[in-house]
C-alpha positions in Angstrom: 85.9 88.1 78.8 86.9 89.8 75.5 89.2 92.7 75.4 86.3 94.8 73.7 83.6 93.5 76.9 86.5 94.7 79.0 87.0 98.1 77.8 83.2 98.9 78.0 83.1 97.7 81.6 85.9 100.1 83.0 84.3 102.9 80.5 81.0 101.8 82.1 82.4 103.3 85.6 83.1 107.0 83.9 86.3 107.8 86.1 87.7 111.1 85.1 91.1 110.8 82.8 94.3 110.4 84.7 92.4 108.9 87.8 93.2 105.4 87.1 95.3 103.1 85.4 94.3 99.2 84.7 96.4 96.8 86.4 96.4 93.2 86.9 95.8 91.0 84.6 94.2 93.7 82.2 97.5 94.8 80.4 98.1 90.6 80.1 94.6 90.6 78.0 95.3 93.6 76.2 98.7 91.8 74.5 96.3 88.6 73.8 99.2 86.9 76.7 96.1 85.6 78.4 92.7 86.1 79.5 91.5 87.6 83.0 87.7 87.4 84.5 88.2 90.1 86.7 89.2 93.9 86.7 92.0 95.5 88.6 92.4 99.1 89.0 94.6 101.2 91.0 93.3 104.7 90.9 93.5 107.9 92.8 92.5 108.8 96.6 89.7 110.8 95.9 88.0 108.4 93.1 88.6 105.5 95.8 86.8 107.7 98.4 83.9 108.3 96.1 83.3 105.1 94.9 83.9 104.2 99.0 80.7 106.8 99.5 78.9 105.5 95.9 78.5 101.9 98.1 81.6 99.5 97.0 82.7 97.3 99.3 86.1 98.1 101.7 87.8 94.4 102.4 91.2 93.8 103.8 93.3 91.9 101.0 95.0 89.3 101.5 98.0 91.4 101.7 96.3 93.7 104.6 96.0 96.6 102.3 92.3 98.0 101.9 90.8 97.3 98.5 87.2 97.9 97.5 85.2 95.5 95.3 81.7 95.9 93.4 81.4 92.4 91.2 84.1 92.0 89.0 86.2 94.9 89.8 88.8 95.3 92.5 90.1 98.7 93.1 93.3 100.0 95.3 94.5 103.5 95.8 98.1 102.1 95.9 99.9 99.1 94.7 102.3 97.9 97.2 104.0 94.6 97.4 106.9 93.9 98.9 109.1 96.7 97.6 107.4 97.5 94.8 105.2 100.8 95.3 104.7 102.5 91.7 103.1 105.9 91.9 99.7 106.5 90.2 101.2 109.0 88.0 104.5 107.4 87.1 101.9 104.5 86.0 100.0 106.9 84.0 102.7 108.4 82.3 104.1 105.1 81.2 100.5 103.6 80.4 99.9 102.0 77.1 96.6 103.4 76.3 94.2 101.3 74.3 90.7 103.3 73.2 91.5 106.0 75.6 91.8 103.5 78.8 95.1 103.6 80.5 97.1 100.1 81.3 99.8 99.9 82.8 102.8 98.9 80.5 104.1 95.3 80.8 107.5 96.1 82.5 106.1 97.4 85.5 103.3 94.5 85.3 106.5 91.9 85.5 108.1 94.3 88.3 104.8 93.7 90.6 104.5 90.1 89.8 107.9 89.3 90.3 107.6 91.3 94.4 104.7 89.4 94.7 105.6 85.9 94.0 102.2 84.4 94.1 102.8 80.9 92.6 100.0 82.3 89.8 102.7 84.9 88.8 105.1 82.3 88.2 103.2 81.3 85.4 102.2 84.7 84.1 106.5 85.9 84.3 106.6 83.2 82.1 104.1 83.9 79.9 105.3 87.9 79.9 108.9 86.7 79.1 108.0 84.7 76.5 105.9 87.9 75.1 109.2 90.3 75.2 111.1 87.6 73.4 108.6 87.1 70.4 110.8 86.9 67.7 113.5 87.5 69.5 116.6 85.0 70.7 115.9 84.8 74.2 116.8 82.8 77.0 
């Protein structure tokens, strides 16, 4: 999906400012690193609850943490992995905003992918990396 079709579907939900912060693969799009088909968010307890009540779907992820999904989006009221546990509002107050939506910046992106370790994030530490070196002389 296109950054624009990206930042009409997360305006499309209406969550109140500072409730949420795009994570993911979203900041990767934002930065033309890559592209991403689905949307991550982590957002605040009570905006999970009341999308919980509004009729999204609770799973267990794969990590045993409950998410809720509704189509293309995937939302979490934290974001822990391994030993990485950002806060919601240190997120937010390092969030590169883009047309008033809030992603989170690409250092702690990197910090999450590298706790993670999926072999998908491999590819996408890379691809970051290579993005902080642009123009750079970097290892």
């Amino acid at each position: 999906m296109s950054l624009s079709e990206f930042i009409q579907k997360i305006k499309k939900l209406s969550l109140p400012e500072n409730s949420y912060v795009v994570f993911g693969s979203g900041p990767l799009l934002l930065r033309g690193i890559r592209g991403c088909d689905d949307i991550d968010l982590l957002v605040s307890e009570e905006i999970y609850e009341k999308l919980k009540l509004g009729g999204w779907a609770e799973k267990t992820h794969c990590t045993e943490k409950n998410v809720l999904v509704n189509g293309i989006y995937e939302v979490g009221k934290d974001w822990v992995f391994g030993n990485y546990n950002p806060a919601l509002g240190k997120l937010l107050a390092t969030a590169d905003r883009f047309e008033g939506v809030p992603f989170a910046n690409l250092e702690e992106v990197l910090k999450w992918k590298t706790a993670y370790g999926r072999k998908k994030d491999h590819k996408d530490i890379m691809l970051i990396r290579k993005y902080f070196c642009k123009g750079k002389n970097c290892l």
